[in-house]
PDB file of N, CA, C, O and CB in Angstrom:
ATOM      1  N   UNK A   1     -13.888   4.666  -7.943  1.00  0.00           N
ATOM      2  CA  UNK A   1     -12.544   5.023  -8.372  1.00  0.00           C
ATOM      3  C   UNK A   1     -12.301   4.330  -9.706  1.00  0.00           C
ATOM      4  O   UNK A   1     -12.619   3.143  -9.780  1.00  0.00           O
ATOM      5  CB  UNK A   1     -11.461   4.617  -7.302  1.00  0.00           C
ATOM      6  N   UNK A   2     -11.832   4.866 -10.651  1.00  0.00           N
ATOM      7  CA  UNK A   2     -11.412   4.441 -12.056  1.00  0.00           C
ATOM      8  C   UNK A   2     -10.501   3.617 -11.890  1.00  0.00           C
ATOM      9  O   UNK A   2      -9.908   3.752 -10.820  1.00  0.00           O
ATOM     10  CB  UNK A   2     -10.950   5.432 -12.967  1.00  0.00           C
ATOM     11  N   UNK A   3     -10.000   2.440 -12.837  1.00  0.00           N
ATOM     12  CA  UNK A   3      -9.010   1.995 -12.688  1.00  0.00           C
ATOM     13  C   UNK A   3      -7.973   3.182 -13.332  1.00  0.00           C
ATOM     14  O   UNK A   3      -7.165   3.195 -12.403  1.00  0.00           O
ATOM     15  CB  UNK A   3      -9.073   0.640 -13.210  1.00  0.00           C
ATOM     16  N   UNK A   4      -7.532   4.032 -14.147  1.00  0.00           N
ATOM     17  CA  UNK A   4      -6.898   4.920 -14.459  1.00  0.00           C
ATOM     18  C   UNK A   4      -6.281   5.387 -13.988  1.00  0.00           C
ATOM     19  O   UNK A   4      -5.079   5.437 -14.248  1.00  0.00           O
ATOM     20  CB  UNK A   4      -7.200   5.459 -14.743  1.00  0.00           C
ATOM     21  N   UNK A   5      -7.193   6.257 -12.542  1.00  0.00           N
ATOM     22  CA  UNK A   5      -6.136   6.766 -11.401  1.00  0.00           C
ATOM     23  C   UNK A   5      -6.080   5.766 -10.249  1.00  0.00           C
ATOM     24  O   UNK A   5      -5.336   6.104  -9.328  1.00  0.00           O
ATOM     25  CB  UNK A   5      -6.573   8.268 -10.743  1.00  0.00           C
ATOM     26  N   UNK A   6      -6.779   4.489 -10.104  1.00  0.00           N
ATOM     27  CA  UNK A   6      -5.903   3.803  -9.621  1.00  0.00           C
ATOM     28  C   UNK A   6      -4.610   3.405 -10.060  1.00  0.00           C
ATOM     29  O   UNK A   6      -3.821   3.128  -9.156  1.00  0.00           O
ATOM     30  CB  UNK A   6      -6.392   3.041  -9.423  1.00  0.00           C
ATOM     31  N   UNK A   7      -4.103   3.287 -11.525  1.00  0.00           N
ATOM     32  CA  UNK A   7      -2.880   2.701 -11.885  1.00  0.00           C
ATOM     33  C   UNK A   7      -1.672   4.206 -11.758  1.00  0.00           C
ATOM     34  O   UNK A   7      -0.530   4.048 -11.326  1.00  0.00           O
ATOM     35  CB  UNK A   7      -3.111   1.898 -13.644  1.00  0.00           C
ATOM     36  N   UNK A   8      -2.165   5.480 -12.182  1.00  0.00           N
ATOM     37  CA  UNK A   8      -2.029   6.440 -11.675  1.00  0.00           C
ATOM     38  C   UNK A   8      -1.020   6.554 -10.082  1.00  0.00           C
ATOM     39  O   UNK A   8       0.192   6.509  -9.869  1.00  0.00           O
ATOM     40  CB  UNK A   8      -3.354   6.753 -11.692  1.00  0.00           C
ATOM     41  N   UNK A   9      -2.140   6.704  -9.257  1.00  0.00           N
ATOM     42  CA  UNK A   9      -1.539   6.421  -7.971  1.00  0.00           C
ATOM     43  C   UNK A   9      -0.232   5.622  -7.948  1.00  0.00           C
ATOM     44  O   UNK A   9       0.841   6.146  -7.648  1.00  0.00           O
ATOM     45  CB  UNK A   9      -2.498   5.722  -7.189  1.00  0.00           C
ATOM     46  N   UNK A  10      -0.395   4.092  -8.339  1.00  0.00           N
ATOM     47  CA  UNK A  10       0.353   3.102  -7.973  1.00  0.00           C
ATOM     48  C   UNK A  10       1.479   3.575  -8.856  1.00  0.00           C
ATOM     49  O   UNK A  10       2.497   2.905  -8.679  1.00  0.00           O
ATOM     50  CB  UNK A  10      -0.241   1.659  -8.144  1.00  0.00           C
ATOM     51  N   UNK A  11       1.574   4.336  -9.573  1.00  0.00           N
ATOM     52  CA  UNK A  11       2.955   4.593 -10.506  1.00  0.00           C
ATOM     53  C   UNK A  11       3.861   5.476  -9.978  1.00  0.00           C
ATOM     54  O   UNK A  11       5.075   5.409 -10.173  1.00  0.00           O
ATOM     55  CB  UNK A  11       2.690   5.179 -11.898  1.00  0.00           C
ATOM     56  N   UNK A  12       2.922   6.866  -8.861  1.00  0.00           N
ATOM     57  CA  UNK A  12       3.701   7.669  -8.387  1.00  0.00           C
ATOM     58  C   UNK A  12       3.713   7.287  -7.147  1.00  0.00           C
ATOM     59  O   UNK A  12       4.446   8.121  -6.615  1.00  0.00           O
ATOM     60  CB  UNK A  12       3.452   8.891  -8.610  1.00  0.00           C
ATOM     61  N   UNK A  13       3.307   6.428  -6.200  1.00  0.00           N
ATOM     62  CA  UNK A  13       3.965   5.549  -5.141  1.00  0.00           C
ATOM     63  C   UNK A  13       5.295   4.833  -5.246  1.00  0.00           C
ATOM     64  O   UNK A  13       6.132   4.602  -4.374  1.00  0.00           O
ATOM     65  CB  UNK A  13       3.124   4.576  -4.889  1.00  0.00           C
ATOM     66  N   UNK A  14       5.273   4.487  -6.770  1.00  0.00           N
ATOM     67  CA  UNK A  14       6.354   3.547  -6.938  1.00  0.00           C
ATOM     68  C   UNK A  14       7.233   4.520  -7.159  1.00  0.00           C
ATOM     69  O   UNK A  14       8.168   4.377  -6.371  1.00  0.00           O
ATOM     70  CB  UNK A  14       6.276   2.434  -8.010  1.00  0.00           C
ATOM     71  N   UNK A  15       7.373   5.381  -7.806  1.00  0.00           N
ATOM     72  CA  UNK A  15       8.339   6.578  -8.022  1.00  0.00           C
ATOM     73  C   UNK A  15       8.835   7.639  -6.813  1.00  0.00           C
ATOM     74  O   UNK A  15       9.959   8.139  -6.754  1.00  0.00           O
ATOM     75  CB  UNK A  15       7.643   7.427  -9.049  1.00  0.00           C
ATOM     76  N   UNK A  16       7.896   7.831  -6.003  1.00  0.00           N
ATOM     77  CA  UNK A  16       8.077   7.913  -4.847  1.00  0.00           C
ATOM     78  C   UNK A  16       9.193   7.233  -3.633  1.00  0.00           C
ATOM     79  O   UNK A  16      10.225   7.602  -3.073  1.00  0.00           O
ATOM     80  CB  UNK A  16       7.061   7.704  -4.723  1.00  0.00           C
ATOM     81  N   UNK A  17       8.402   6.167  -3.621  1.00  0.00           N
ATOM     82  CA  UNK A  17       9.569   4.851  -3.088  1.00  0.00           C
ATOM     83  C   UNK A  17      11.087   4.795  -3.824  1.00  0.00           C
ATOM     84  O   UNK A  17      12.230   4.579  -3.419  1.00  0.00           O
ATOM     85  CB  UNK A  17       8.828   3.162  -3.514  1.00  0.00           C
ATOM     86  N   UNK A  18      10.644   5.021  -4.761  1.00  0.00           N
ATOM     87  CA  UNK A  18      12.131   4.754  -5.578  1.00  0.00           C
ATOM     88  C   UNK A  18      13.268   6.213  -5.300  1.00  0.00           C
ATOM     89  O   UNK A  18      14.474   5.968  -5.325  1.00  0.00           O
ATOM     90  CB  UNK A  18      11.710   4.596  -7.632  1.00  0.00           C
ATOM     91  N   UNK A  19      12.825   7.620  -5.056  1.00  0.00           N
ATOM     92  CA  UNK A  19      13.241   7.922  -4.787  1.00  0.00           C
ATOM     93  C   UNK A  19      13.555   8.168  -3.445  1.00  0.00           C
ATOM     94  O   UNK A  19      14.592   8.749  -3.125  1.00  0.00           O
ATOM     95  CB  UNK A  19      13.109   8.236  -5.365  1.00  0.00           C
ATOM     96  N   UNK A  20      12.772   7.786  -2.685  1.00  0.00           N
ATOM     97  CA  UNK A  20      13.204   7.787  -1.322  1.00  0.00           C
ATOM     98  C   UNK A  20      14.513   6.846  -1.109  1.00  0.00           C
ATOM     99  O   UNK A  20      15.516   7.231  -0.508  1.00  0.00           O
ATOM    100  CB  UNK A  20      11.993   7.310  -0.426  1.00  0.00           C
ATOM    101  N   UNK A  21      14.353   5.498  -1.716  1.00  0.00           N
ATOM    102  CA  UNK A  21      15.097   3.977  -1.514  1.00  0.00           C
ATOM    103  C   UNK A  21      16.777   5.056  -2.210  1.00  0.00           C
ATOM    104  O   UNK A  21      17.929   5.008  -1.780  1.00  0.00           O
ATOM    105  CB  UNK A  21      14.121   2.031  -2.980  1.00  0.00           C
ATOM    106  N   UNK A  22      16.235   5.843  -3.295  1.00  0.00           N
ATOM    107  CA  UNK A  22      17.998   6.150  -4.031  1.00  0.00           C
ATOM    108  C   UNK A  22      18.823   7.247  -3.661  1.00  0.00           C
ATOM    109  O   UNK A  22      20.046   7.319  -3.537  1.00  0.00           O
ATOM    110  CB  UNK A  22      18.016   6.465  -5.628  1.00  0.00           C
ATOM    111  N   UNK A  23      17.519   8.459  -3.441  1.00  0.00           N
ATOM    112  CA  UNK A  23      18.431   9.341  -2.966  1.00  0.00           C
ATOM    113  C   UNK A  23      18.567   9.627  -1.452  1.00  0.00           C
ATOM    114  O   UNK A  23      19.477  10.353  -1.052  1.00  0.00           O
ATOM    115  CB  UNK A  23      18.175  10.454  -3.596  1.00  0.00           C
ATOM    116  N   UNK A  24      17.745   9.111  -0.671  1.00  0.00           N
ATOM    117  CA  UNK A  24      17.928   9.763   1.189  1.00  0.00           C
ATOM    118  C   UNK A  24      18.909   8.635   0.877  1.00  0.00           C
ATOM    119  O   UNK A  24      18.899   7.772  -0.001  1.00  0.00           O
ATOM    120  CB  UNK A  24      16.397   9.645   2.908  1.00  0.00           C
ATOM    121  N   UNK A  25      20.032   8.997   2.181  1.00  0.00           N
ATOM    122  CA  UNK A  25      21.012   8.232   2.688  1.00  0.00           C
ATOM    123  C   UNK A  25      20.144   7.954   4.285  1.00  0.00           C
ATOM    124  O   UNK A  25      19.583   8.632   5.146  1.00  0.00           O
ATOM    125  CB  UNK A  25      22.669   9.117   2.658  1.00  0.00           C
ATOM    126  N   UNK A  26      20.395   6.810   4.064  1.00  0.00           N
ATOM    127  CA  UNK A  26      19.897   5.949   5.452  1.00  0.00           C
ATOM    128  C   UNK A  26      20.173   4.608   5.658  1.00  0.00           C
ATOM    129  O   UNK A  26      20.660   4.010   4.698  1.00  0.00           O
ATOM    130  CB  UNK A  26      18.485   5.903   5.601  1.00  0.00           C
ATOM    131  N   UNK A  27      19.933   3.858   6.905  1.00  0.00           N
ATOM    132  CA  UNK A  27      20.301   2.297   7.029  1.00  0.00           C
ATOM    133  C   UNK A  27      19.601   1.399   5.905  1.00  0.00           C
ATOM    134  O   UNK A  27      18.706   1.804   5.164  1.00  0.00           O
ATOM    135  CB  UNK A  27      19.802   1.704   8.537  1.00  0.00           C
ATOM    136  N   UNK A  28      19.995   0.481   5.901  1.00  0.00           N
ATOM    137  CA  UNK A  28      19.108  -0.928   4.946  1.00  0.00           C
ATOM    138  C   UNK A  28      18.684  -1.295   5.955  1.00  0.00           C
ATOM    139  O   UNK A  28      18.557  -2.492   5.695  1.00  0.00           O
ATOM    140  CB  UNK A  28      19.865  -2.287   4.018  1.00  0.00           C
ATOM    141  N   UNK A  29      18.220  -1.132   7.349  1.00  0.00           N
ATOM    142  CA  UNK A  29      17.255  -1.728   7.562  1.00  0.00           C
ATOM    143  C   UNK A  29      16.102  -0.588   7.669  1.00  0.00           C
ATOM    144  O   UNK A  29      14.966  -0.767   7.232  1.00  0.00           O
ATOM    145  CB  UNK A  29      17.509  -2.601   8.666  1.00  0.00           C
ATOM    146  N   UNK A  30      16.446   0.361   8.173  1.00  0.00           N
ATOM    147  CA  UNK A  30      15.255   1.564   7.963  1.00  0.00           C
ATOM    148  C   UNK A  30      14.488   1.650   6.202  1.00  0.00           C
ATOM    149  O   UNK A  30      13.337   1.991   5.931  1.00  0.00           O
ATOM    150  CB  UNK A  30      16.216   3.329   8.317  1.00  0.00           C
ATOM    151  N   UNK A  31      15.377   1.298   5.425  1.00  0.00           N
ATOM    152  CA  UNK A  31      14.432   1.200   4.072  1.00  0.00           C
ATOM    153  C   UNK A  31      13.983   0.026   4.001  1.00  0.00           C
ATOM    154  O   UNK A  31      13.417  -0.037   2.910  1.00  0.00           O
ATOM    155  CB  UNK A  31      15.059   1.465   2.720  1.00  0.00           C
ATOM    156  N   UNK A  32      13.895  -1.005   4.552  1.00  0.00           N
ATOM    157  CA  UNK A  32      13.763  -2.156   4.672  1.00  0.00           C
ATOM    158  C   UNK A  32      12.040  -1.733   4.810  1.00  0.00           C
ATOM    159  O   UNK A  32      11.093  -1.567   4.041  1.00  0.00           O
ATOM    160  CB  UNK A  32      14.741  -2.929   5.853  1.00  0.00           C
ATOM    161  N   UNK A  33      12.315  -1.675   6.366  1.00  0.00           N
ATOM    162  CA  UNK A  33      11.171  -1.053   7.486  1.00  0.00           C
ATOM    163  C   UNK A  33       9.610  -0.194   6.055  1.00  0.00           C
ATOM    164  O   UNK A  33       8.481  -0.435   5.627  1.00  0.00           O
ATOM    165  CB  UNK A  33      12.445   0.808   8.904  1.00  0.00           C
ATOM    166  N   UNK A  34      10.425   0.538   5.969  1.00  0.00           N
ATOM    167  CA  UNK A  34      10.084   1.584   5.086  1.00  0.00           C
ATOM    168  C   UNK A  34       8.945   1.170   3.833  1.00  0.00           C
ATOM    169  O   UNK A  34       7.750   1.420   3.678  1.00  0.00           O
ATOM    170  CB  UNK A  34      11.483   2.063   4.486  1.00  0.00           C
ATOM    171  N   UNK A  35       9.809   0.529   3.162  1.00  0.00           N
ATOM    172  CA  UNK A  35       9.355  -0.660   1.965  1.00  0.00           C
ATOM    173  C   UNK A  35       8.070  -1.348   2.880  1.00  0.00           C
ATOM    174  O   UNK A  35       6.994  -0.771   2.722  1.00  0.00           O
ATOM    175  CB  UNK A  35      10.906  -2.101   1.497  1.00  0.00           C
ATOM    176  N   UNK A  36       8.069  -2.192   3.556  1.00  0.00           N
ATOM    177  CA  UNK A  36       7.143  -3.228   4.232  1.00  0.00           C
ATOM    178  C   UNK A  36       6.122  -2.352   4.493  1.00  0.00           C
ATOM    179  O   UNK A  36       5.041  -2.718   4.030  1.00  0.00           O
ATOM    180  CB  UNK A  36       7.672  -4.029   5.566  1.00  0.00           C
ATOM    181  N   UNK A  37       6.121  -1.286   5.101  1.00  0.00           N
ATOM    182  CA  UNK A  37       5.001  -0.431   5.356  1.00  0.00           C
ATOM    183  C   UNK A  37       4.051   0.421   4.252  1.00  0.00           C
ATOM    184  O   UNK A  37       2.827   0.533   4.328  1.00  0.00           O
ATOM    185  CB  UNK A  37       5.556   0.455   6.181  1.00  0.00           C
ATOM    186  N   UNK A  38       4.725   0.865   3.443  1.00  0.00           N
ATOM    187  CA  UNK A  38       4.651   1.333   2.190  1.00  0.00           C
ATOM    188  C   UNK A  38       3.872  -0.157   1.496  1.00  0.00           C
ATOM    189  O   UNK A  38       2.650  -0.047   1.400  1.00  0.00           O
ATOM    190  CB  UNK A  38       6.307   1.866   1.576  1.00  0.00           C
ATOM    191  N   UNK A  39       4.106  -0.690   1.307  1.00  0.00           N
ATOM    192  CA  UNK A  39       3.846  -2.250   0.566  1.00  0.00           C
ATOM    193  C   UNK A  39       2.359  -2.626   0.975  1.00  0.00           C
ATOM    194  O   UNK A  39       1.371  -2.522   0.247  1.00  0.00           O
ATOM    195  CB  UNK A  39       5.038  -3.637   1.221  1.00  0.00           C
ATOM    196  N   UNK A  40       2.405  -3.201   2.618  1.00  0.00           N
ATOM    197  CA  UNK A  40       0.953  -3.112   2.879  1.00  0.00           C
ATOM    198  C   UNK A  40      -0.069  -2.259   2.801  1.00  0.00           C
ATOM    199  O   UNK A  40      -1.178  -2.659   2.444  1.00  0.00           O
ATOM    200  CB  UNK A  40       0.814  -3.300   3.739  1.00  0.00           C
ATOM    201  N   UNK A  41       0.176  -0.910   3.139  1.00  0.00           N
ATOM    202  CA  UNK A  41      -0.161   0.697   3.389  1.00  0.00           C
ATOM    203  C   UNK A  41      -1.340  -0.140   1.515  1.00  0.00           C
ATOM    204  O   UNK A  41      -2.462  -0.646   1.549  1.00  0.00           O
ATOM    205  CB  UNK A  41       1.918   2.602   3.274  1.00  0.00           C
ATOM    206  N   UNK A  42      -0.447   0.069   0.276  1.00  0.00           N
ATOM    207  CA  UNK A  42      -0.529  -0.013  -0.822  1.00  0.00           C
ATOM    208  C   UNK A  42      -1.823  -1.053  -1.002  1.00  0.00           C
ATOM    209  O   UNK A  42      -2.933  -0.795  -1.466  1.00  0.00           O
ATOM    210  CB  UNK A  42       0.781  -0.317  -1.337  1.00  0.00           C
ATOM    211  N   UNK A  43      -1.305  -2.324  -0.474  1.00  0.00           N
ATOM    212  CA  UNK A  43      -2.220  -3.272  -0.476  1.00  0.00           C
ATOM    213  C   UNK A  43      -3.498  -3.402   0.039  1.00  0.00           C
ATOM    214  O   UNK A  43      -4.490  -3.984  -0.400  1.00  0.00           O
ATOM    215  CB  UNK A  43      -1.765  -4.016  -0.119  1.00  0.00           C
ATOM    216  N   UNK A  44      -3.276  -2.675   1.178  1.00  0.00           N
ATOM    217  CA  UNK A  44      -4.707  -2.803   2.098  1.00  0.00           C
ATOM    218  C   UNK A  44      -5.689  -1.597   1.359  1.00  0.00           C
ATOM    219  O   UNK A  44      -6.915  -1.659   1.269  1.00  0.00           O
ATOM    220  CB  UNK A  44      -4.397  -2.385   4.100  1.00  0.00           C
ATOM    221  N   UNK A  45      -4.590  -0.200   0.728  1.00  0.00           N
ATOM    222  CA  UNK A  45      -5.911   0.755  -0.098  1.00  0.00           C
ATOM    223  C   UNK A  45      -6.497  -0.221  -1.827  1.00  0.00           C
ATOM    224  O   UNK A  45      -7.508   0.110  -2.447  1.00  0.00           O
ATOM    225  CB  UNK A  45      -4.912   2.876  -0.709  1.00  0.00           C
ATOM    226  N   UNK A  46      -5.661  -1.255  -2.207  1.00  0.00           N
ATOM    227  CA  UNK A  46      -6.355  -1.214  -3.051  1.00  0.00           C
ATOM    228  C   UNK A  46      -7.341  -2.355  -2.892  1.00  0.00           C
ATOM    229  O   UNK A  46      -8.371  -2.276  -3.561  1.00  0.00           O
ATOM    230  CB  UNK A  46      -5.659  -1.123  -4.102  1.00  0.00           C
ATOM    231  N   UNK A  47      -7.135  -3.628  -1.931  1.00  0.00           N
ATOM    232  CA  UNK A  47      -8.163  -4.508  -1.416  1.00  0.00           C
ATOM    233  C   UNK A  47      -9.399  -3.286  -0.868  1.00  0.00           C
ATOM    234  O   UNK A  47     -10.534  -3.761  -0.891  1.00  0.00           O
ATOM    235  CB  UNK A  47      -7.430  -5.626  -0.054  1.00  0.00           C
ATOM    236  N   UNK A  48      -9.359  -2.478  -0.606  1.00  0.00           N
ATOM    237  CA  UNK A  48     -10.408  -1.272  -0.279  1.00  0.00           C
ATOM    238  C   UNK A  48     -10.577  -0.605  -1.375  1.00  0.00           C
ATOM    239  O   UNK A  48     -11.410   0.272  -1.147  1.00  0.00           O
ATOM    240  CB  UNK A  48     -10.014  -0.246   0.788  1.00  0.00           C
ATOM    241  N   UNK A  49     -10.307  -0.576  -2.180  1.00  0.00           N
ATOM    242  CA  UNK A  49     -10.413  -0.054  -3.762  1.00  0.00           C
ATOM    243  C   UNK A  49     -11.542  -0.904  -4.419  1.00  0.00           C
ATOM    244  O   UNK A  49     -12.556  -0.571  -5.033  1.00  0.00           O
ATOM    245  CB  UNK A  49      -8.879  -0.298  -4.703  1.00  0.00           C
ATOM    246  N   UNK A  50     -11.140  -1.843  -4.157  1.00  0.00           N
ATOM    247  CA  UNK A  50     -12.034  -3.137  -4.928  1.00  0.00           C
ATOM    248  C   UNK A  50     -13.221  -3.995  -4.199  1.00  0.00           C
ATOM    249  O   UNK A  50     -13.980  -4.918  -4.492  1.00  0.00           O
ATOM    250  CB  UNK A  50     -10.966  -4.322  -5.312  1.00  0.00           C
ATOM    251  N   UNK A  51     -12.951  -3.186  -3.124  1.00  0.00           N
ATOM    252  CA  UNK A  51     -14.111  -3.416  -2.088  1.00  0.00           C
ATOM    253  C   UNK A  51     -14.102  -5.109  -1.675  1.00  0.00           C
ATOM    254  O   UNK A  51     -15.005  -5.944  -1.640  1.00  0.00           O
ATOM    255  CB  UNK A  51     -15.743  -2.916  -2.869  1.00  0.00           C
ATOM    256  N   UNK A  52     -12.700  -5.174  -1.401  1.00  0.00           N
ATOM    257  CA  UNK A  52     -12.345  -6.679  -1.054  1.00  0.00           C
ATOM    258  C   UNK A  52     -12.617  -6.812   0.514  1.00  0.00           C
ATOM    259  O   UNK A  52     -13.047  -7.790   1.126  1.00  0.00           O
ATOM    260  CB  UNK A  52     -10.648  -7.083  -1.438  1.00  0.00           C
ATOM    261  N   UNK A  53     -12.193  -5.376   1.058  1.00  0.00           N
ATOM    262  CA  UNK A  53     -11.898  -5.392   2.711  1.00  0.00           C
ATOM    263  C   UNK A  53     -13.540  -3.566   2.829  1.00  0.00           C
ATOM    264  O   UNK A  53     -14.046  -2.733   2.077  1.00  0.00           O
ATOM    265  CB  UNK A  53      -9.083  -4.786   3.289  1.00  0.00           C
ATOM    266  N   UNK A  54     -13.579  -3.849   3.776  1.00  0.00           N
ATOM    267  CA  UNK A  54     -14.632  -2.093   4.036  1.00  0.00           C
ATOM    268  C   UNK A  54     -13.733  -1.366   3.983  1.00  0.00           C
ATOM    269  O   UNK A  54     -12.523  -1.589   4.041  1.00  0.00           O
ATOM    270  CB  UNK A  54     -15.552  -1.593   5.579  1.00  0.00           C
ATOM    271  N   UNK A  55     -14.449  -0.199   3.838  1.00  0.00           N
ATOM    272  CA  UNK A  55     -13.398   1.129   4.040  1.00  0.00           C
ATOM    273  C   UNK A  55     -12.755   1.497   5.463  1.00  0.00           C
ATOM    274  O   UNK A  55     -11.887   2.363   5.569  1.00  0.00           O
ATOM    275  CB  UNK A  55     -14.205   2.480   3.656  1.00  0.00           C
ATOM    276  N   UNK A  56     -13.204   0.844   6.428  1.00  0.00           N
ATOM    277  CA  UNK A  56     -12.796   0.812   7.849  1.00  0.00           C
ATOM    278  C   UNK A  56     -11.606  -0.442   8.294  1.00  0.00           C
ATOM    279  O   UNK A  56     -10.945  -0.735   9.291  1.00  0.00           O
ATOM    280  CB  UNK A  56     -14.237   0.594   8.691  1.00  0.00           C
ATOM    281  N   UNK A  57     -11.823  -1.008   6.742  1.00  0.00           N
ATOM    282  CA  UNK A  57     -10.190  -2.152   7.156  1.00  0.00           C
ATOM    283  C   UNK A  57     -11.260  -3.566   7.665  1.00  0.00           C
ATOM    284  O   UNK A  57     -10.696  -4.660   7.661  1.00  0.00           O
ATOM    285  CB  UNK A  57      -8.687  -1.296   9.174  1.00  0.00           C
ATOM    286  N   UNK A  58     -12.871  -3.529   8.119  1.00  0.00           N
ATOM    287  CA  UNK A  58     -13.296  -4.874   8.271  1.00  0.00           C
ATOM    288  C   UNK A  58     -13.262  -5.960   7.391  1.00  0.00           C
ATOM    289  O   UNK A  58     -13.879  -5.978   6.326  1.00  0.00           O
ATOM    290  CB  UNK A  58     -14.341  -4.836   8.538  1.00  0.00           C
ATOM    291  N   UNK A  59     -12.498  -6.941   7.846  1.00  0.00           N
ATOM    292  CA  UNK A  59     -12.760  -8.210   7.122  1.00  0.00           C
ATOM    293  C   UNK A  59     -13.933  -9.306   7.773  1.00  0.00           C
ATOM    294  O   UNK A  59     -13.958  -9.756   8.918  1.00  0.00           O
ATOM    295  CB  UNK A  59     -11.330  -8.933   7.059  1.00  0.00           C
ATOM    296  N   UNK A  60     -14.924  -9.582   6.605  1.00  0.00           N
ATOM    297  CA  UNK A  60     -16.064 -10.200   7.465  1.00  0.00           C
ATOM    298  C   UNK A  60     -15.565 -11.753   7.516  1.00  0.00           C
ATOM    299  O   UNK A  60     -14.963 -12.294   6.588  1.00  0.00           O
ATOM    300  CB  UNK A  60     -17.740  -9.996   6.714  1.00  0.00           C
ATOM    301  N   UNK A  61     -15.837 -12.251   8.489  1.00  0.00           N
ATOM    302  CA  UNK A  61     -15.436 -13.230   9.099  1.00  0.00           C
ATOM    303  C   UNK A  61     -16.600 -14.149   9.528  1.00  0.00           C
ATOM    304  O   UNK A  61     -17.087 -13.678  10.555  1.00  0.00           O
ATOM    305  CB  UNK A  61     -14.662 -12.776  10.093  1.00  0.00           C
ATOM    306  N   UNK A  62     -17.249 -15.294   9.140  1.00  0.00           N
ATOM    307  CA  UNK A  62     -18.456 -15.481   9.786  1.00  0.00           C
ATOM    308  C   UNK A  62     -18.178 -16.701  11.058  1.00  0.00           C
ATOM    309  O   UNK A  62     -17.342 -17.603  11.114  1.00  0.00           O
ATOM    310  CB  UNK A  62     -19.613 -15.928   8.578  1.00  0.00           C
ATOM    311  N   UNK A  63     -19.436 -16.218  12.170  1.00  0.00           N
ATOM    312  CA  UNK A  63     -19.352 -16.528  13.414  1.00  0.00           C
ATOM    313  C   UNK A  63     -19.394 -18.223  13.826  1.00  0.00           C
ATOM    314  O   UNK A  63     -20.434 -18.696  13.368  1.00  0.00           O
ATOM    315  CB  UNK A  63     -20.435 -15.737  13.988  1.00  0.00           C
ATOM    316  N   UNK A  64     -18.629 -19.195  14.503  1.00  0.00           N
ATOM    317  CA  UNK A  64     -19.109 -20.357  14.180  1.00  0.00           C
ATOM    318  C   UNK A  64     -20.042 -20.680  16.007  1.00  0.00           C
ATOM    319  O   UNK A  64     -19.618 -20.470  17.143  1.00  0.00           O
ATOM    320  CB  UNK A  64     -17.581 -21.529  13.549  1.00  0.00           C
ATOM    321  N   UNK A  65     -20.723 -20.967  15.762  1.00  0.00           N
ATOM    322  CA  UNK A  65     -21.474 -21.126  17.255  1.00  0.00           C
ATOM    323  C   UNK A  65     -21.577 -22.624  17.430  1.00  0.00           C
ATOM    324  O   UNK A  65     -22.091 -23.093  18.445  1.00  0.00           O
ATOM    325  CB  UNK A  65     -23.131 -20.393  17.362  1.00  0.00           C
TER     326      UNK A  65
END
């Protein structure tokens, strides 16, 4: 993945969010909710972007015996 349309992505996520957060009418805590999920959702694809985490979400962990 390029960084390009990675920054791409992350611009129309944010624009996304932003219109969800301005124009739906809903609780502050449901956008709350909303935000937090969206946020990690974000984080965990680009730690998988950068091949920080696998593409299956494993974090290697080594075994102590």
């Amino acid at each position: 993945m390029s960084l390009m349309s990675l920054v791409i992505t992350l611009i129309v996520v944010g624009v996304l969010l932003w219109l969800i957060n301005t124009y739906i009418p809903m609780d502050g805590k449901i956008k709350k909710i909303i935000n937090i999920v969206v946020v990690v959702a974000v984080v965990l694809w680009v730690l998988s972007a950068f091949g920080v985490i696998g593409h299956t979400g494993d974090i290697r962990v080594p075994q102590v015996r």
